[in-house]
PDB file as gemmi writes it, atoms N, CA and C in Angstrom:
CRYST1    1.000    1.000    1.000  90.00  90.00  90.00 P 1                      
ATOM      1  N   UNK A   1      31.247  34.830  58.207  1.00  0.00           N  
ATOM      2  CA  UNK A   1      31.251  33.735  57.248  1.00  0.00           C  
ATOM      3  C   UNK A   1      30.707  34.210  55.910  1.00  0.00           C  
ATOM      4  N   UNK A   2      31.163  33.663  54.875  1.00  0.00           N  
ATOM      5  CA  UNK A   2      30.444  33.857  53.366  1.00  0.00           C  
ATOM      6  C   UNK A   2      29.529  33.368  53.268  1.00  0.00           C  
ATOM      7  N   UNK A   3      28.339  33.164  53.063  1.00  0.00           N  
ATOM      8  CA  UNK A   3      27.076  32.599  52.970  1.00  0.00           C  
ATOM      9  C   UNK A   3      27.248  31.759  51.274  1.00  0.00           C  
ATOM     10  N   UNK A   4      27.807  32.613  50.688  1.00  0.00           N  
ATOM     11  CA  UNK A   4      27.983  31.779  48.964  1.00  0.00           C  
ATOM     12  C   UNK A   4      29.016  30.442  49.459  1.00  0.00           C  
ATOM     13  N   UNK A   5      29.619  30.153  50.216  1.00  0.00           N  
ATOM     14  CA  UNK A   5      30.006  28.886  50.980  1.00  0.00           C  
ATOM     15  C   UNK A   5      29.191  27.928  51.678  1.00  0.00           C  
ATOM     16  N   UNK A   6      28.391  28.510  52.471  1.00  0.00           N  
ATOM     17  CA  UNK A   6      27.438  27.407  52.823  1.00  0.00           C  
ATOM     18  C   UNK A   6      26.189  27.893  52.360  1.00  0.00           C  
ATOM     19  N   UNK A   7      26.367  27.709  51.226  1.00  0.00           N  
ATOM     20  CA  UNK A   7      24.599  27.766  50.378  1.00  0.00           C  
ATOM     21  C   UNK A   7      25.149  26.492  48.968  1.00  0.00           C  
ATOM     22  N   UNK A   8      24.178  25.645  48.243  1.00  0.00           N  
ATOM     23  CA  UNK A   8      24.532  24.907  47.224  1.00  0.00           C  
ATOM     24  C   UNK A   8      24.599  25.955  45.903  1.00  0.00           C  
ATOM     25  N   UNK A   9      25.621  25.949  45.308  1.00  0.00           N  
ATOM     26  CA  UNK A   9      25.795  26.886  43.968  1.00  0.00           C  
ATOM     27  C   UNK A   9      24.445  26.445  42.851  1.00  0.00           C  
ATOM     28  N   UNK A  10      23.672  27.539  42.467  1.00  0.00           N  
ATOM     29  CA  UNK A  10      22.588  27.913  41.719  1.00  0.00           C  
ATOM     30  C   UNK A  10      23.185  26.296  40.109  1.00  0.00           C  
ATOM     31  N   UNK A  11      24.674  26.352  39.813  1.00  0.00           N  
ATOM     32  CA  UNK A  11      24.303  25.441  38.681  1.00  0.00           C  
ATOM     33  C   UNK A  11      25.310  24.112  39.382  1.00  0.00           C  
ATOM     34  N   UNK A  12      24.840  23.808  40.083  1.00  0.00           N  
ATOM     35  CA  UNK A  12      25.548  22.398  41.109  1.00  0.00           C  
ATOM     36  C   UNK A  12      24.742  21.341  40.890  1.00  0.00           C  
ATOM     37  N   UNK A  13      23.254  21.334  40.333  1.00  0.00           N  
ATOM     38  CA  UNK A  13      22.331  20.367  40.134  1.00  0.00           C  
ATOM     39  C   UNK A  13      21.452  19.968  41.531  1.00  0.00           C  
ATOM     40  N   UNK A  14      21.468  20.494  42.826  1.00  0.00           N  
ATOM     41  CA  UNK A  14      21.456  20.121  43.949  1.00  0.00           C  
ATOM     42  C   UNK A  14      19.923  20.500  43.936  1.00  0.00           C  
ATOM     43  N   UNK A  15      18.783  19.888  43.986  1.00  0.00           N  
ATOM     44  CA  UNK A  15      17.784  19.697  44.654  1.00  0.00           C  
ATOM     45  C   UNK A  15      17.156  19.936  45.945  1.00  0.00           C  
ATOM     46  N   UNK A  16      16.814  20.940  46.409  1.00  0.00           N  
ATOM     47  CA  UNK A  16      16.359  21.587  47.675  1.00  0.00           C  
ATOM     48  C   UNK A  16      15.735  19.755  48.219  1.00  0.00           C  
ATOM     49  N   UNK A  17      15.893  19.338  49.567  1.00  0.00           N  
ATOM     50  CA  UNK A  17      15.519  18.268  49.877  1.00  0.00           C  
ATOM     51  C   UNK A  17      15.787  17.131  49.331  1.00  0.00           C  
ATOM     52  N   UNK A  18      16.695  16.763  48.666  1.00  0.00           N  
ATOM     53  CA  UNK A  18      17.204  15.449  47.642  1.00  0.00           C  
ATOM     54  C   UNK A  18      17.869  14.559  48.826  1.00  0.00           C  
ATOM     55  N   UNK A  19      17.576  13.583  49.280  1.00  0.00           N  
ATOM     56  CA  UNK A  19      18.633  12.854  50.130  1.00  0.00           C  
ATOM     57  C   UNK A  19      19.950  12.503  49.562  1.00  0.00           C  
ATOM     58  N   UNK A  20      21.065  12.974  50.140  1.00  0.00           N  
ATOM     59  CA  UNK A  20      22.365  12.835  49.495  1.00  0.00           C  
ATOM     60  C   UNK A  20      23.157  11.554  49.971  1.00  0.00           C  
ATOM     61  N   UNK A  21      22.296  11.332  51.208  1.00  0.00           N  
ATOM     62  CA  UNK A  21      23.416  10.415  51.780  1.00  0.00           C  
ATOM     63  C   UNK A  21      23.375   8.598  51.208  1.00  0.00           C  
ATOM     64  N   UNK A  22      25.022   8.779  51.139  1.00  0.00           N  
ATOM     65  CA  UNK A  22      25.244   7.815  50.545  1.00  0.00           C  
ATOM     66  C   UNK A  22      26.058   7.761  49.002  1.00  0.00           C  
ATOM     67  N   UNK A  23      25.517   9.201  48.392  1.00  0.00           N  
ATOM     68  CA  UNK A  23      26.224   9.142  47.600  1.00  0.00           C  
ATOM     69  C   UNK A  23      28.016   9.451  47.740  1.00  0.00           C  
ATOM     70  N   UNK A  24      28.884   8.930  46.545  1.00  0.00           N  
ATOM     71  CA  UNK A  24      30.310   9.101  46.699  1.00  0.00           C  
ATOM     72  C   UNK A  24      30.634  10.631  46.206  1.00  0.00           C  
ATOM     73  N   UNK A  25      31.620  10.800  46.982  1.00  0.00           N  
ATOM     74  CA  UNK A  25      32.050  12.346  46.941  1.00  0.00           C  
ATOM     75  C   UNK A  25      33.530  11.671  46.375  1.00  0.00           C  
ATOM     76  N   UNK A  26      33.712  12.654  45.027  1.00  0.00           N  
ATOM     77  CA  UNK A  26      34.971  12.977  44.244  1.00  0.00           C  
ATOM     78  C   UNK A  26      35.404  14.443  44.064  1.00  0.00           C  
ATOM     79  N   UNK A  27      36.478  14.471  44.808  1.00  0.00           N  
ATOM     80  CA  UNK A  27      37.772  15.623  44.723  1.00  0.00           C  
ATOM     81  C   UNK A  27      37.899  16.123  43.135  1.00  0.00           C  
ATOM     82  N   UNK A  28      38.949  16.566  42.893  1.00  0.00           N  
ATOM     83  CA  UNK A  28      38.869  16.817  41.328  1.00  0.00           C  
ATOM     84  C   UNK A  28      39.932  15.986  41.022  1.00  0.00           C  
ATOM     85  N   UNK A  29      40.986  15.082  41.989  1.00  0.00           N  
ATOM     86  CA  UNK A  29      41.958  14.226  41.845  1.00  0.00           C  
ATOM     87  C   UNK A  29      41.375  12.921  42.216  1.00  0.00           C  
ATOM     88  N   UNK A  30      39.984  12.486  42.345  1.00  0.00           N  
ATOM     89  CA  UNK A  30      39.932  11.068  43.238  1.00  0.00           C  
ATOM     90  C   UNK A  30      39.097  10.826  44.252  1.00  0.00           C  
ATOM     91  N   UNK A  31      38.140   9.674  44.281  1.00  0.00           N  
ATOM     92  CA  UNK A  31      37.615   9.826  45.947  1.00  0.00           C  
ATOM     93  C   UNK A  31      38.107  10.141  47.093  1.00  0.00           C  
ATOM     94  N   UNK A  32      37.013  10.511  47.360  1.00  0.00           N  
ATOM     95  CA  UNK A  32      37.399  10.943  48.910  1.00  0.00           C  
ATOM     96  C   UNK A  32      36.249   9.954  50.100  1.00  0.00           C  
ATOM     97  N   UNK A  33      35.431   9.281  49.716  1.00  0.00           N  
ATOM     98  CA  UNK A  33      34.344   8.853  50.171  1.00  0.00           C  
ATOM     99  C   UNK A  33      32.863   9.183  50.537  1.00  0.00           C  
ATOM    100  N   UNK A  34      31.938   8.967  51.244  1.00  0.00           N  
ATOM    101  CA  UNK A  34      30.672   8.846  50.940  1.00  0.00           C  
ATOM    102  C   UNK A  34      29.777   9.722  52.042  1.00  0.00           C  
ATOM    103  N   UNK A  35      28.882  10.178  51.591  1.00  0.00           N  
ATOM    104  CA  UNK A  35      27.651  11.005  52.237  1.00  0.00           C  
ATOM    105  C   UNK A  35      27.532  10.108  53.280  1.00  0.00           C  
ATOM    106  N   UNK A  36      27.498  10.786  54.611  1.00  0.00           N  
ATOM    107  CA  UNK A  36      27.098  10.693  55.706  1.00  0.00           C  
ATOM    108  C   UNK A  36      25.784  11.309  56.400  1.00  0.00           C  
ATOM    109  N   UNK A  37      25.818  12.535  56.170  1.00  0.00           N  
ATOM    110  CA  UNK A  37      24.626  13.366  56.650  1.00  0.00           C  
ATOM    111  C   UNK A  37      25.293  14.276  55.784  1.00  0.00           C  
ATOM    112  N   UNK A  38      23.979  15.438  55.266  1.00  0.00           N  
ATOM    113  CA  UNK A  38      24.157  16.762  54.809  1.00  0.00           C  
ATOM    114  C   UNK A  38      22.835  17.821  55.362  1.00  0.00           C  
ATOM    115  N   UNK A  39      22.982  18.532  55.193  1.00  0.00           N  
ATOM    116  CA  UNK A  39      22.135  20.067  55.249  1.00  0.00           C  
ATOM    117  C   UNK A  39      21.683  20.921  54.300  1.00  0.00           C  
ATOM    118  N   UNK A  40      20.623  21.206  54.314  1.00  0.00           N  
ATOM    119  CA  UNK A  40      20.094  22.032  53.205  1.00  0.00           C  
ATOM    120  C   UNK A  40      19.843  23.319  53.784  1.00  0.00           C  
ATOM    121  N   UNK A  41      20.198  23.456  55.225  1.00  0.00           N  
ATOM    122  CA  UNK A  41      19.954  24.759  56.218  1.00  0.00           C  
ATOM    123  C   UNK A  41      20.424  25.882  55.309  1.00  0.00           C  
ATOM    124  N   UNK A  42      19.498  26.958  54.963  1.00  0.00           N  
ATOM    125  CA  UNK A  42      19.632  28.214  54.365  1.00  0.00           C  
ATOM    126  C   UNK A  42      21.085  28.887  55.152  1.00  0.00           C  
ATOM    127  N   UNK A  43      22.288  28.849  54.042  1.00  0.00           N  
ATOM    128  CA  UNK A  43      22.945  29.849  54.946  1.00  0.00           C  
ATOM    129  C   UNK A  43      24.085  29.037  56.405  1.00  0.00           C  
ATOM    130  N   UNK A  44      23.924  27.344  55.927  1.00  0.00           N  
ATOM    131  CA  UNK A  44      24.836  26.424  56.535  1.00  0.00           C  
ATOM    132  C   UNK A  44      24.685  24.868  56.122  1.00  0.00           C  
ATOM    133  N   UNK A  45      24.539  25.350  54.682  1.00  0.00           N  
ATOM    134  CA  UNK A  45      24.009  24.268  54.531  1.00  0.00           C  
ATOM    135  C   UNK A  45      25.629  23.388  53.938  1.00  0.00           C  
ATOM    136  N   UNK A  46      25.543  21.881  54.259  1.00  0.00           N  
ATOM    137  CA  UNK A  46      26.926  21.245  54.173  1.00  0.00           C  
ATOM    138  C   UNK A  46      26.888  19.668  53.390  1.00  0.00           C  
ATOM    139  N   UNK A  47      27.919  18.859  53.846  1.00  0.00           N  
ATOM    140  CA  UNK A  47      27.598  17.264  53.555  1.00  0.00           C  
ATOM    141  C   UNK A  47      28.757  17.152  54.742  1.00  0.00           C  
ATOM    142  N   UNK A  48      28.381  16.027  55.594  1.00  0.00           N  
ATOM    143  CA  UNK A  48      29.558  15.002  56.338  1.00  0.00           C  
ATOM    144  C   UNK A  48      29.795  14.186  55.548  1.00  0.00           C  
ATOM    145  N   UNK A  49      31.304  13.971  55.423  1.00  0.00           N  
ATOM    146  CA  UNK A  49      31.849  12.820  54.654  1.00  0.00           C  
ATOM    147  C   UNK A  49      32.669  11.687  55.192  1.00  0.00           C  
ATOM    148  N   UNK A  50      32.156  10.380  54.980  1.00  0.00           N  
ATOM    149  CA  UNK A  50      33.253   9.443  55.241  1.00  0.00           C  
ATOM    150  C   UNK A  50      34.173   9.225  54.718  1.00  0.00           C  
ATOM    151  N   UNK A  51      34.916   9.473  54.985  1.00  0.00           N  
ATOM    152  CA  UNK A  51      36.501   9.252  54.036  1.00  0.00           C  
ATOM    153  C   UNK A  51      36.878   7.532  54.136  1.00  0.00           C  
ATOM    154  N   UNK A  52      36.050   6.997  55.238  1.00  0.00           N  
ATOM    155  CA  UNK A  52      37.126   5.214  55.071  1.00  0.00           C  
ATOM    156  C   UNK A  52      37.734   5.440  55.600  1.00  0.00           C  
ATOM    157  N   UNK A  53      38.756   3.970  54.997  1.00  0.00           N  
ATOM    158  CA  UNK A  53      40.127   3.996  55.682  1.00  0.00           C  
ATOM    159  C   UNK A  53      41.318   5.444  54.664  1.00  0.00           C  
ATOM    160  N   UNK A  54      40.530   5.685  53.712  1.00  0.00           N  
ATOM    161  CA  UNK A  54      41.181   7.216  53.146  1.00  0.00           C  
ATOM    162  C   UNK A  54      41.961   7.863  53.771  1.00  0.00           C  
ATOM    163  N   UNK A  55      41.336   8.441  54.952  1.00  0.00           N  
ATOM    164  CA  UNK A  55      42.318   9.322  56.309  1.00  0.00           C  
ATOM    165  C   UNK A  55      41.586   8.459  57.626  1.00  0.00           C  
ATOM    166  N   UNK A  56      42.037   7.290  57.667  1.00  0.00           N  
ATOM    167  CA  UNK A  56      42.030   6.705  58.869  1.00  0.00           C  
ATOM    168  C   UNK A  56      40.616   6.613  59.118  1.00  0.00           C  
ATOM    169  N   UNK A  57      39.546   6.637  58.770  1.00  0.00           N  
ATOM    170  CA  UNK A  57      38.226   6.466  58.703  1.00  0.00           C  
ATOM    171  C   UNK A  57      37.736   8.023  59.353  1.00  0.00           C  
ATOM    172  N   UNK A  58      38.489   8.577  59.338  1.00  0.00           N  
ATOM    173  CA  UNK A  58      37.462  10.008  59.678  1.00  0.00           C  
ATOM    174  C   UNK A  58      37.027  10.626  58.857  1.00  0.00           C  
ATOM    175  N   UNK A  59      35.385  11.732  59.428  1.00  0.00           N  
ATOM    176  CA  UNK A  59      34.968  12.446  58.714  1.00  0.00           C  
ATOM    177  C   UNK A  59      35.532  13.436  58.580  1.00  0.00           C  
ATOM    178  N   UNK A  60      34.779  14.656  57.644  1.00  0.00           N  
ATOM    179  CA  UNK A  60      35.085  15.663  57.002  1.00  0.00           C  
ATOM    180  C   UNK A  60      33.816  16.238  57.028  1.00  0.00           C  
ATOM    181  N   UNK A  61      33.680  17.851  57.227  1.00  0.00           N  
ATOM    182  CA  UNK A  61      32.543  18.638  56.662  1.00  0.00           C  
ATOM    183  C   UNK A  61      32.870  19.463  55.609  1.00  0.00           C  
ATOM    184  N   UNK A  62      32.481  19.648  54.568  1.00  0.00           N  
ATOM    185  CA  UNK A  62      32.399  20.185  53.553  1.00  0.00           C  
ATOM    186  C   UNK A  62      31.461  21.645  53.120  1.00  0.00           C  
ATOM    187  N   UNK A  63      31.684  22.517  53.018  1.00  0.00           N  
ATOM    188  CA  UNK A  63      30.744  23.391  52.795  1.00  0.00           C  
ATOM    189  C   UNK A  63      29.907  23.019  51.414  1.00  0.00           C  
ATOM    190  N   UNK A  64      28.754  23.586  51.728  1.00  0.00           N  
ATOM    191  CA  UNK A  64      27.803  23.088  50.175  1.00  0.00           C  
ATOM    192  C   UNK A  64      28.189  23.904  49.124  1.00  0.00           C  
ATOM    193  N   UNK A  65      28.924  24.952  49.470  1.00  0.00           N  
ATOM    194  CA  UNK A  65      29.743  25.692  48.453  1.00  0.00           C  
ATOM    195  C   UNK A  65      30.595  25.314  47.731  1.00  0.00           C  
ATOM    196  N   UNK A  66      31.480  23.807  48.565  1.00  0.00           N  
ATOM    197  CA  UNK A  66      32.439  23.793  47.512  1.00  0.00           C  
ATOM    198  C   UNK A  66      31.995  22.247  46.571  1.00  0.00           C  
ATOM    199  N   UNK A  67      30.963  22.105  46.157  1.00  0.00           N  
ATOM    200  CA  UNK A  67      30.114  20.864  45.158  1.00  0.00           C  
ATOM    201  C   UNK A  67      29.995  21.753  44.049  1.00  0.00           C  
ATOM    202  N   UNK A  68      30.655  21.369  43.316  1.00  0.00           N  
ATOM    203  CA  UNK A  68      30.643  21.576  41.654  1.00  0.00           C  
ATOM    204  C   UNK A  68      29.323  20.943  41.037  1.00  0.00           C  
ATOM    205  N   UNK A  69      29.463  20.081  40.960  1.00  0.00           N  
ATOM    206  CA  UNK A  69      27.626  19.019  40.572  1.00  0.00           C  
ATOM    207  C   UNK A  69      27.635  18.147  41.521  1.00  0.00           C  
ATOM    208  N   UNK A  70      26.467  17.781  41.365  1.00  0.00           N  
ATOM    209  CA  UNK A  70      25.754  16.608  42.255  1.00  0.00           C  
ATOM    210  C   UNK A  70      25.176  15.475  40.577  1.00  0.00           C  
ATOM    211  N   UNK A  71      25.186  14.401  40.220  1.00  0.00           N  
ATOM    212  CA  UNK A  71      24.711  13.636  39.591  1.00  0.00           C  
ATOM    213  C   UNK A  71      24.081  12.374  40.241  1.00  0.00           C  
ATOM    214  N   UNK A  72      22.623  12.612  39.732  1.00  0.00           N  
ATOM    215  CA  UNK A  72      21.749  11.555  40.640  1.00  0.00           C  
ATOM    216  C   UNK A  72      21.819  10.735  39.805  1.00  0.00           C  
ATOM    217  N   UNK A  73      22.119  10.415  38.899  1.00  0.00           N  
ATOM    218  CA  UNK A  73      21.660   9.193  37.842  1.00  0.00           C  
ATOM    219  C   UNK A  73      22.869   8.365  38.712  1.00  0.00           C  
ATOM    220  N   UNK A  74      23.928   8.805  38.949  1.00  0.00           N  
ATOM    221  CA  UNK A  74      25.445   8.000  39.460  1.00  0.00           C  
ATOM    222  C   UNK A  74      25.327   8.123  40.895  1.00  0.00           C  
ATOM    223  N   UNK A  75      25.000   8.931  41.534  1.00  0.00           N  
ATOM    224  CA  UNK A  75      24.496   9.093  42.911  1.00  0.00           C  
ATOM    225  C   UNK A  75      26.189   9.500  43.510  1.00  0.00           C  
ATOM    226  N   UNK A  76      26.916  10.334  43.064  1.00  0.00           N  
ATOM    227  CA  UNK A  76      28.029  11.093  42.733  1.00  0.00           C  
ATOM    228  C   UNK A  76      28.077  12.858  42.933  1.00  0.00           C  
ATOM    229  N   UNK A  77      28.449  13.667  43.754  1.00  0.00           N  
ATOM    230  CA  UNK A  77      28.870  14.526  44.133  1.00  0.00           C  
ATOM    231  C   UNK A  77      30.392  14.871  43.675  1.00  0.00           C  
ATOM    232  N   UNK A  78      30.648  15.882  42.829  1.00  0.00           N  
ATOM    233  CA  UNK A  78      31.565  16.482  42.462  1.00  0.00           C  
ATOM    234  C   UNK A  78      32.153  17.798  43.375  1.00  0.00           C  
ATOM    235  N   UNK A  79      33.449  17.832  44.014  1.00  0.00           N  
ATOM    236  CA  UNK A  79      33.675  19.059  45.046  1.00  0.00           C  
ATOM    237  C   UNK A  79      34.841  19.987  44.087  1.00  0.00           C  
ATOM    238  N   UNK A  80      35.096  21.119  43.887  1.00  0.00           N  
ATOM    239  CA  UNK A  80      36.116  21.759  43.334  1.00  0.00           C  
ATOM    240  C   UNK A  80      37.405  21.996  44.375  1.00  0.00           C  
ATOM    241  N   UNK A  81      37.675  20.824  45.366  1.00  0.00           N  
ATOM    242  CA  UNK A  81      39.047  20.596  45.958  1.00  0.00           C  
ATOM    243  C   UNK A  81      39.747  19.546  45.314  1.00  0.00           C  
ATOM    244  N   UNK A  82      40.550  18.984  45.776  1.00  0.00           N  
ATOM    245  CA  UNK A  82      41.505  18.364  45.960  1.00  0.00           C  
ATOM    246  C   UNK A  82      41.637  17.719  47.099  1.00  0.00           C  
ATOM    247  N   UNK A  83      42.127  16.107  47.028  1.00  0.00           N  
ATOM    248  CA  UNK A  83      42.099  15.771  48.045  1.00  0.00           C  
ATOM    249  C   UNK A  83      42.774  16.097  49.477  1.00  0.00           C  
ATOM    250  N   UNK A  84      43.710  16.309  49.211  1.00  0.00           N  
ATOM    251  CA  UNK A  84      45.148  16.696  50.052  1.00  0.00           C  
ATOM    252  C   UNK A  84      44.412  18.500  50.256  1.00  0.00           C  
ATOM    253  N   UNK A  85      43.226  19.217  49.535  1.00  0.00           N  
ATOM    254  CA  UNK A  85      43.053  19.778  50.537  1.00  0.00           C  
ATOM    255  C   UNK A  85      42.069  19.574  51.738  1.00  0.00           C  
ATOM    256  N   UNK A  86      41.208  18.637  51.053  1.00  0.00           N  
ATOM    257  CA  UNK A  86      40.492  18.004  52.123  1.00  0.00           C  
ATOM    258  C   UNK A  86      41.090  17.457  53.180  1.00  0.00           C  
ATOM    259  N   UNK A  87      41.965  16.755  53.188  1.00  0.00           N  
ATOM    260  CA  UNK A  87      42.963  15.378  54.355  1.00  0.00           C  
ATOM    261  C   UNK A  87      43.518  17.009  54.902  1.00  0.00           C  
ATOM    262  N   UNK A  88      43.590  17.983  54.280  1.00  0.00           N  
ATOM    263  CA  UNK A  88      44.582  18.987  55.530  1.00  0.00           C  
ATOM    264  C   UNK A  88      43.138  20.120  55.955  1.00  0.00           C  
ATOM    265  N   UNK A  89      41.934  19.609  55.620  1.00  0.00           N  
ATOM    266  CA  UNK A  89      40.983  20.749  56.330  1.00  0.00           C  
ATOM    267  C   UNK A  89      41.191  20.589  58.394  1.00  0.00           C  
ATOM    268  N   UNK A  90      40.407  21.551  58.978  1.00  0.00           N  
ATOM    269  CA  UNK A  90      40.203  21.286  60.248  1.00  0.00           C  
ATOM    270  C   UNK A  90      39.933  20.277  61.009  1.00  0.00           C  
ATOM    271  N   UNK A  91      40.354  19.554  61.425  1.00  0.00           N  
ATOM    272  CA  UNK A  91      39.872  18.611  61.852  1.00  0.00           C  
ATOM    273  C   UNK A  91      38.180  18.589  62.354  1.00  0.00           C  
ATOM    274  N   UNK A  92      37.589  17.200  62.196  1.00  0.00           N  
ATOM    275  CA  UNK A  92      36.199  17.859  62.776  1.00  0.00           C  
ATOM    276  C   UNK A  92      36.042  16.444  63.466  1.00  0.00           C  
ATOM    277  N   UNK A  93      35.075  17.016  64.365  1.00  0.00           N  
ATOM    278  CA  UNK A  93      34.248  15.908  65.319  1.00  0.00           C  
ATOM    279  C   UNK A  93      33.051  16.387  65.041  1.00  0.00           C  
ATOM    280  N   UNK A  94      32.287  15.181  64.524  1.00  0.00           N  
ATOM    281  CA  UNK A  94      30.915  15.112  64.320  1.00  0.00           C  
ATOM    282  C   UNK A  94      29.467  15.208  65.494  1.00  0.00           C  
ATOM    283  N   UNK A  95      30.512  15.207  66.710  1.00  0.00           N  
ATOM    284  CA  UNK A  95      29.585  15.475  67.943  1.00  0.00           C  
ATOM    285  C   UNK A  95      29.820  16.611  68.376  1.00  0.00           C  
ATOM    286  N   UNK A  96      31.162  17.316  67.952  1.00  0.00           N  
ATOM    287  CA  UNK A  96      30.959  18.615  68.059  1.00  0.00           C  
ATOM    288  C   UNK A  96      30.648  20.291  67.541  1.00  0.00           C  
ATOM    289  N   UNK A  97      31.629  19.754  66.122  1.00  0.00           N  
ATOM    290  CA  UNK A  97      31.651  20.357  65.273  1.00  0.00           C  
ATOM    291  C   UNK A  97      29.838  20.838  64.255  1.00  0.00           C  
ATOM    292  N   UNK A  98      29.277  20.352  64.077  1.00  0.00           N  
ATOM    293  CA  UNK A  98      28.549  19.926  62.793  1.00  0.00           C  
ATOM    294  C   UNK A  98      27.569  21.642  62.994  1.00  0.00           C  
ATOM    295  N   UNK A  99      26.919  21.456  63.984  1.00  0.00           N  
ATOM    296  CA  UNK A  99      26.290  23.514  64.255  1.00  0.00           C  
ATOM    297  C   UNK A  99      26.985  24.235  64.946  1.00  0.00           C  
ATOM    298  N   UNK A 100      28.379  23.800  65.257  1.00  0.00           N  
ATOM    299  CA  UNK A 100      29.471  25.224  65.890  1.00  0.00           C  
ATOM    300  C   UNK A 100      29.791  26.210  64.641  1.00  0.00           C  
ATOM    301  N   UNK A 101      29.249  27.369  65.561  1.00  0.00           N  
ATOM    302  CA  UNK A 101      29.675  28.363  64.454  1.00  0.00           C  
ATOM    303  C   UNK A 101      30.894  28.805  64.394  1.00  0.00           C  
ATOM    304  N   UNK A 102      31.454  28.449  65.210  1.00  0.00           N  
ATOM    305  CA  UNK A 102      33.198  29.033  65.712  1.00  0.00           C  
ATOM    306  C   UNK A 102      33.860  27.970  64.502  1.00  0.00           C  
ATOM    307  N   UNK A 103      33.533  26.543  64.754  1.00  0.00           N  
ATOM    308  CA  UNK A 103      34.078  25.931  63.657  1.00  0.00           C  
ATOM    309  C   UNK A 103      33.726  26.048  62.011  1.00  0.00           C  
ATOM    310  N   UNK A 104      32.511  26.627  61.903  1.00  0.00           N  
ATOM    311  CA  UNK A 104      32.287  26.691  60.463  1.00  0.00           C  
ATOM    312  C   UNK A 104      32.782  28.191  60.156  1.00  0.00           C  
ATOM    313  N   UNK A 105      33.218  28.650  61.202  1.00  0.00           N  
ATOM    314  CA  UNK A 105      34.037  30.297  60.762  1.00  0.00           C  
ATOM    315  C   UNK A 105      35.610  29.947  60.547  1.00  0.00           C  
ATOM    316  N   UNK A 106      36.148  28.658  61.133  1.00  0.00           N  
ATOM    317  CA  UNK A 106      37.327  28.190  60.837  1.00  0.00           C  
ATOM    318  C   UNK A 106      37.246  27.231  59.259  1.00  0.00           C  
ATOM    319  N   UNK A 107      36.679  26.711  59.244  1.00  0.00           N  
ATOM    320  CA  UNK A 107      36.020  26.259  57.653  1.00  0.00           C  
ATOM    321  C   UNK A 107      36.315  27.127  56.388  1.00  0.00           C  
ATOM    322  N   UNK A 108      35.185  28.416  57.313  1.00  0.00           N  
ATOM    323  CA  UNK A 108      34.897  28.741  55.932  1.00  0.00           C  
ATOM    324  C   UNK A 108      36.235  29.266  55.871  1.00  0.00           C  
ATOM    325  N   UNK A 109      37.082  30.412  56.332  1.00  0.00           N  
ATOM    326  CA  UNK A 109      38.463  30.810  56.015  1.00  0.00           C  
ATOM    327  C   UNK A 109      39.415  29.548  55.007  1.00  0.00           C  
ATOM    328  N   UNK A 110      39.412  28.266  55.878  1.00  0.00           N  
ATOM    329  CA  UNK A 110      40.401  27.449  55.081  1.00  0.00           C  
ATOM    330  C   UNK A 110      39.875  27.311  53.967  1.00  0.00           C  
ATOM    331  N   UNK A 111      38.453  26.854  53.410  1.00  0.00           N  
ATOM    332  CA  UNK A 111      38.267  26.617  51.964  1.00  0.00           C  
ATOM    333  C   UNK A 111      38.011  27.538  51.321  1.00  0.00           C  
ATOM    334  N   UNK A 112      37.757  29.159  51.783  1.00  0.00           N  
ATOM    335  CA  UNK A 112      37.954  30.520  51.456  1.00  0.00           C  
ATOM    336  C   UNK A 112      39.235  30.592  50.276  1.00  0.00           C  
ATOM    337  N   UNK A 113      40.245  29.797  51.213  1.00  0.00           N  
ATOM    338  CA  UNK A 113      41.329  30.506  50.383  1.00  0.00           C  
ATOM    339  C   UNK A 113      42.019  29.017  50.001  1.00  0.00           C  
ATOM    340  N   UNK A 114      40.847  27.928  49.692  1.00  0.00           N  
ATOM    341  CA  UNK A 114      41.670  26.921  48.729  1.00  0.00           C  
ATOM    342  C   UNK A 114      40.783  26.450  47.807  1.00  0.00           C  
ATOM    343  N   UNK A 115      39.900  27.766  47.302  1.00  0.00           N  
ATOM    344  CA  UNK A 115      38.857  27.331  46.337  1.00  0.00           C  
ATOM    345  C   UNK A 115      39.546  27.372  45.170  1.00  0.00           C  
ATOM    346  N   UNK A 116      39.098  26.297  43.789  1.00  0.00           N  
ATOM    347  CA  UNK A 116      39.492  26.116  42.856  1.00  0.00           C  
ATOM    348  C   UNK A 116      38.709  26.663  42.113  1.00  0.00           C  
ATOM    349  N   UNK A 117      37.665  27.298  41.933  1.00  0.00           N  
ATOM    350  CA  UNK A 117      36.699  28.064  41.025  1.00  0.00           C  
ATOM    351  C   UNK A 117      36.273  29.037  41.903  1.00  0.00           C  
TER     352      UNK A 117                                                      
END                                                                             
């Protein structure tokens, strides 16, 4: 795995310990929906996202790599995807997925190679 993927980028605004959840997560085309749980784990660190009825109410894990900014004044998370690449990431289950490393090695490859910066 790349570790510069699951670590928060040095100018992302992200606050070691900031509670995220809750805030709305925007694609670079549009919501995608809202903080569920995230991680600040050195080296896996992430956000679960609710998408809503977006993609049928399922979540999403996100690497903390791919958050462009975080803005607390708006309580708003910026990701450098796209939605449609989010709706086509791995599917995830939140009871299984969230510390599989097998799945965050399937992760990191897909947003490996659909990073926009």
């Amino acid at each position: 795995m790349s570790d510069h993927l699951w670590g928060y980028k040095p100018t992302s605004g992200h606050t070691a310990g900031a509670d995220l959840i809750g805030y709305s997560v925007e694609a670079t085309d549009g919501s995608v929906g809202k903080v569920d749980k995230h991680s600040d784990e050195v080296g896996s660190a992430y956000l679960v996202v609710d998408t809503g009825v977006w993609i049928f109410g399922k979540d999403v894990l996100l690497p903390a790599g791919t958050i462009k900014a975080v803005d607390t004044e708006n309580r708003t998370i910026f990701v450098d995807l796209t939605k449609d690449q989010i709706k086509d990431s791995p599917e995830f289950d939140k009871h299984k997925h969230t510390g599989d490393p097998g799945y965050h090695a399937q992760l990191d490859s897909y947003y490996t190679s659909h990073r926009l910066t």
